[in-house]
N, C-alpha and C positions, 0 to 999 in steps of 0.2 A: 786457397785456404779452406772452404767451403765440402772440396772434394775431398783433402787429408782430414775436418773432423766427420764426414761420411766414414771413409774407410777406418778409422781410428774407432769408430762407434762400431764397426761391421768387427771387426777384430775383438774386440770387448767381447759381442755378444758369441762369435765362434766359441772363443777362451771359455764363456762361465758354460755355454753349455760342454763344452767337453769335461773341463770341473767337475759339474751336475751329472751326468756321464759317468767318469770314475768312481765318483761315493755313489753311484746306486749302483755302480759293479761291485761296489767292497763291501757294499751292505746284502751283497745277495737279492736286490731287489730286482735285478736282469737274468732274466733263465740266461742258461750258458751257451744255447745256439744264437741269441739276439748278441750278445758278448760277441761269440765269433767273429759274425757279420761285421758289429762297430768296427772291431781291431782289423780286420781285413779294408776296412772303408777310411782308413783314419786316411791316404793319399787323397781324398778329395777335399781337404781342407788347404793343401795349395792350389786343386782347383779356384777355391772359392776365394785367395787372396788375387790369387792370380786376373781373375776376371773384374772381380772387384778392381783393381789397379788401370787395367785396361780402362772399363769403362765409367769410372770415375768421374771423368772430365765430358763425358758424351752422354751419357743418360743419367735422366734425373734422380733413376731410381737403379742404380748400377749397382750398388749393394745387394737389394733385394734379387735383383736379376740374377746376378753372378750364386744366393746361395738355392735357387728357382734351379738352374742348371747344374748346380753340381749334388744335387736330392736328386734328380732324374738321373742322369748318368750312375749314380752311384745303385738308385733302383732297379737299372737297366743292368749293369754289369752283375745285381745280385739275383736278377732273372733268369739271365744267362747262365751264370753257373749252378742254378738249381736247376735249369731243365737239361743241362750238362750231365751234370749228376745224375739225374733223372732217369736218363738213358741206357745206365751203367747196371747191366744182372748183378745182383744180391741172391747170396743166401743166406744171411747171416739171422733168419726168423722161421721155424716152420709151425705149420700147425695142421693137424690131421684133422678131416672129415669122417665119420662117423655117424650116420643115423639109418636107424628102425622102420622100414614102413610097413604099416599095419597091411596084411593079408585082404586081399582084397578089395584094397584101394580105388575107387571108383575114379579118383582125378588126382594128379600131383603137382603141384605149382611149384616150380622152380623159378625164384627171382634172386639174378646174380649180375651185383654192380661191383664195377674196379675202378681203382686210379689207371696208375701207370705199370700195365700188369699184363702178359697173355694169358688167352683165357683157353682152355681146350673144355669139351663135353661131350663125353661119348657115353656107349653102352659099356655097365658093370658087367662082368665077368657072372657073378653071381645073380641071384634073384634076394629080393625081399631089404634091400640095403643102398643106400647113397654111401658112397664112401669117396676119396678123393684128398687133395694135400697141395697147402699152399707155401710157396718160395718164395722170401722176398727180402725186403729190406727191416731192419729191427724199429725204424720211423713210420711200419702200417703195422696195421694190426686187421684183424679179421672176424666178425663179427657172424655169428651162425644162429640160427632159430630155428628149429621144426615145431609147426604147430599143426594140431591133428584137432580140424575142427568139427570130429564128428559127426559130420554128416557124407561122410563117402570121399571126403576130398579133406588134403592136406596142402600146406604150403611152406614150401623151405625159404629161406630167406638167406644168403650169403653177401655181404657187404665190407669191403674195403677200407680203413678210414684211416687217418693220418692224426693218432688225436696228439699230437704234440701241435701248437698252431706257429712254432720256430722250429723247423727240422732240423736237425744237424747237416750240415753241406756234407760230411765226411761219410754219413752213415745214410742217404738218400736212396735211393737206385728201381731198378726194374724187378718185377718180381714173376712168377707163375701161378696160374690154378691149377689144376687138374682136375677134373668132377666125371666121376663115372656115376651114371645114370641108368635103374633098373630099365628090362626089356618088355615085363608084362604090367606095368601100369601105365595108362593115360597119362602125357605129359601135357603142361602148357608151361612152357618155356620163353625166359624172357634175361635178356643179358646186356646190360648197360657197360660202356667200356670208354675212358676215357681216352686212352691211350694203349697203346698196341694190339698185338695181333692176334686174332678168333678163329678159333677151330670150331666149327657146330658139327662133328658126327655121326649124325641120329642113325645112323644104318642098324635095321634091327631092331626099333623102338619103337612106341607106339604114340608120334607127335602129334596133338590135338590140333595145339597152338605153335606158334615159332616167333616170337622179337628179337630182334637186333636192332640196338643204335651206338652205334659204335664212333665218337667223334674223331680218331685220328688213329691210322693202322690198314691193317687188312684184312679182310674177312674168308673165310672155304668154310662152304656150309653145305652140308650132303644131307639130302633130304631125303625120312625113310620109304620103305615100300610099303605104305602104309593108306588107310580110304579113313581118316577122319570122321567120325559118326558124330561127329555134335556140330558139324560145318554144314547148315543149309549147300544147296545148290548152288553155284555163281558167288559163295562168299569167301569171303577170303581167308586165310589161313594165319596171316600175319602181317607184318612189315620187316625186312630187312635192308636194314640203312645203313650207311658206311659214309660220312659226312667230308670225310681225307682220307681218300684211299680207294682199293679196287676192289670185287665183289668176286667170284668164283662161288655159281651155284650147280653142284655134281645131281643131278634127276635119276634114280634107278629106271631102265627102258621098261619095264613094267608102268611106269608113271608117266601119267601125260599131266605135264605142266601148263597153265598159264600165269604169265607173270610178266605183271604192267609195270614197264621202267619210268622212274622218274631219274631224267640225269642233268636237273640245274638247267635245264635248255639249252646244252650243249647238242651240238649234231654228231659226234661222236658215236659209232654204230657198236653195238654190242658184238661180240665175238660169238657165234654158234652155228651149226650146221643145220644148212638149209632144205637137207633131204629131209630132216627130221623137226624141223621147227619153222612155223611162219613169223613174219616179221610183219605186223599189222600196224596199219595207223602210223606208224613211224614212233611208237609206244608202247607194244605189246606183243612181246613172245609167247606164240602157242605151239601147242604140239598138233602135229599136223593129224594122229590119230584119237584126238580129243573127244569127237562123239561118237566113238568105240572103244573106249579104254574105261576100264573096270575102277582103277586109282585115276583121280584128279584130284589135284591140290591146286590154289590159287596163291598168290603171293604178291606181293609190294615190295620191287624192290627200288631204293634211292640211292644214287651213287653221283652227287653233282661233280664231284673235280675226278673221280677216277674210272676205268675200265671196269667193262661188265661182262663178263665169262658165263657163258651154259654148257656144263661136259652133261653128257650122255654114255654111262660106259658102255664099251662095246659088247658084242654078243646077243643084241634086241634092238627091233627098231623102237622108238617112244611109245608108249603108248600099250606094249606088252604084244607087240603083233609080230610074230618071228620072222625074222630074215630070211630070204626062200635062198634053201641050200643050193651049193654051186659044184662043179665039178660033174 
């Protein structure tokens, strides 16, 4: 008797909240992607008699339990179908890039953050201009600033954001950037990426600085042929992070790199060739013509769960010191 007026009370309060439920859907007090979700969720309300019934007679608190379990499953299955969704290219949003850099630019700060977005950044075609264009879903939106703070140096600002805070399930998805980035201005470059995959092409540009932390994807980053003038000696140039995922950093042979892996304390050996690169420490990739090479860059890079890649294109050894002809 005990256990039927538990379950009899547990019944009651499902009823008036779904009640409670329909008059704030009919009064428009529920956005219409929260709506979705309920009506897609209403199956879990025989969850919740269902266990209720079960444990009715075995736990004291079988009520509570049974609607404890069917909240989680029900926040699990709407998890899942958002990063379902998630996963899925969108174009259904674009938005052009557009900005002016003043003549003679002394520093250009590029800071670009995404959701679930890949990211490309290479050399503009032209001089004196950012331009570039982003794909995506109609549930982000894209947020742009160029601010010129008059003193020799600028900083663009590009940002991602999701301002609906109930996305529609139907209208969700992956999207694109695209940023092409002048050849004769100072960069310092920094690119925040939740989800998916980075393209860094500085080839031909003039990278001061270089960030990535890129939480879940993959990264190829080409680093320019390029001697940094505001990088002390032995300092470093950046960090390139990849948090879930694999790294691939392309070196012009003009350039002698060093670059200290951090890989999660995994003993997993980096991928690169040993005629042209030492393997120090069991932590740190150098280029074996380092204290004769005109370019050196430093770097940081982290990759705890994934592979770590150093191409060298052919045609030079590292370091800019030429292959002795054959034949």
């Amino acid at each position: 008797m005990r256990g039927r007026r538990r379950t009899n009370l547990l019944a009651g309060f499902v009823l008036l909240l779904v009640a409670a439920a329909v008059m704030a859907n009919g009064l428009g007090l529920i956005p219409n992607t929260l709506a979705d979700v309920l009506a897609r969720a209403w199956p879990a309300l025989l969850i919740v008699f269902g266990l209720a019934w079960l444990l009715r007679e075995r736990l004291p608190w079988g009520g509570a339990l049974a609607i404890l379990l069917s909240v989680s499953i029900v926040a699990g299955v709407a998890a899942y179908a958002f990063s379902t969704r998630a996963q899925q290219t969108r174009t259904d949003y674009r938005q052009s890039i557009d900005e002016t850099v003043a003549f003679g630019l002394g520093l250009l700060r590029v800071r670009v953050a995404t959701l679930d977005s890949d990211v490309e950044v290479l050399r503009a075609v032209g001089e004196g201009r950012v331009t570039g264009e982003f794909v995506g879903s109609i549930e982000s939106t894209l947020d742009v600033d160029y601010t010129d703070h008059g003193d020799g140096s600028a900083t663009l600002t590009i940002t991602e954001r999701r301002p609906n805070p109930f996305p529609d399930l139907e209208a969700v998805g992956r999207g694109s950037l695209r940023l092409e980035l002048p050849s004769g201005v100072p960069l310092d470059l920094e690119v925040l990426g939740t989800s998916g995959n980075v393209t860094l092409n500085m080839s031909e540009t003039m990278v001061e600085r270089m960030n990535l932390d890129l939480a879940r994807g993959n990264a190829l980053v080409t680093v320019p042929e390029y001697a940094p003038v505001s990088a002390a000696a032995g300092q470093s140039q950046g960090t390139l992070a990849v948090r879930d995922g694999s790294i691939t950093i392309v070196v012009p042979a003009a350039v002698a790199a060093r670059l200290e892996l951090d890989r999660g304390g995994r003993n997993v050996a980096p991928d690169y060739d040993p005629a042209l690169y030492n393997f120090l420490f069991d932590r740190v990739l150098e280029s074996r013509t380092i204290e004769i090479a005109d370019i050196i860059v430093d770097y940081t890079i982290v990759a705890p769960s994934g592979g770590i890649r150093l191409e060298v294109p052919s045609g030079a050894s590292a370091g800019g010191v030429p292959e002795p002809a054959t034949g």
